[in-house]
C-alpha positions, 0 to 999 in steps of 0.5 A: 577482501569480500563484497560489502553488502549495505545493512551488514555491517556490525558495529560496536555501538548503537549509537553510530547505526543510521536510522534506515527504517522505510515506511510506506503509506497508501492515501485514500483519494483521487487520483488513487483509486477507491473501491464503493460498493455497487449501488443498492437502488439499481444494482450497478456501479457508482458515478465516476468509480471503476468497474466493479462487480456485484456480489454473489451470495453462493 
């Protein structure tokens, strides 16, 4: 007999298929990190933000 892989099977009604859905979702707030943008005043990084970089106009 062959190898069973998981998720291959047929099957002969809908009904007997498991629901095997997978949902992932990301949260905005701490300890995640947020991305802000860099302060219009004094060209530099927010308080408490992660290093971030100012952008170019090329």
């Amino acid at each position: 007999m062959g190898e069973r892989v998981p998720g291959n099977e047929l099957y002969s009604d809908a009904e007997e298929r498991e629901d095997d859905h997978l949902s992932i979702v990301t949260l905005e707030e701490a300890p995640f990190v947020i991305v802000e943008d860099v302060d219009p005043l004094s060209g530099t990084c927010m308080r408490n933000t992660v290093p971030c970089r100012k952008q170019l106009k090329l």
